[in-house]
C-alpha positions, -999 to +999 in steps of 0.1 A: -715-744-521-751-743-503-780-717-513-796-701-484-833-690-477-828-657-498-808-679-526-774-664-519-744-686-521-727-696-498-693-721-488-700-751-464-676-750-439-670-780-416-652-774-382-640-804-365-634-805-328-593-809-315-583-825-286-558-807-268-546-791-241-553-756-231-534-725-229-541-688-214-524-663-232-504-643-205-491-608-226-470-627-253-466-659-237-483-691-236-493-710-201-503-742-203-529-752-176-520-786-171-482-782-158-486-743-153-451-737-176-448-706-196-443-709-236-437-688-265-465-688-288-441-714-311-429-734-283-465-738-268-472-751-301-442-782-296-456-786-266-493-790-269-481-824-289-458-840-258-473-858-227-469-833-198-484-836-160-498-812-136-471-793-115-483-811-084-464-844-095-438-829-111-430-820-082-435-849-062-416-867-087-385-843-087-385-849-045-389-886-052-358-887-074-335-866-050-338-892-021 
């Protein structure tokens, strides 16, 4: 606990910084802005731990593998 100016108590509370990807919250879904894929809120979850690319070359790679 820490004492403030006025001598009220008060908790320390630390907030660390995550790296991570980023999602927008599209009504109840989850879009991830680096392969621009739609999640539920639990799946988004999964997936913000897993290696993903940006829709561009998955893409490029899906042509690449059909030739």
């Amino acid at each position: 606990m820490i004492t403030d100016d006025q001598g009220n108590n008060q908790l320390a509370v630390a907030h660390d910084d995550h790296v991570g990807k980023v999602f927008v919250a599209i009504g109840r879904m989850r879009m991830c802005l680096v392969c621009e894929q739609l999640f539920t809120r639990r799946a988004a979850s999964g997936h913000a731990k897993l290696a993903c690319w940006d829709s561009a070359r998955c893409e490029s790679e899906k042509r690449g593998k059909q030739r």
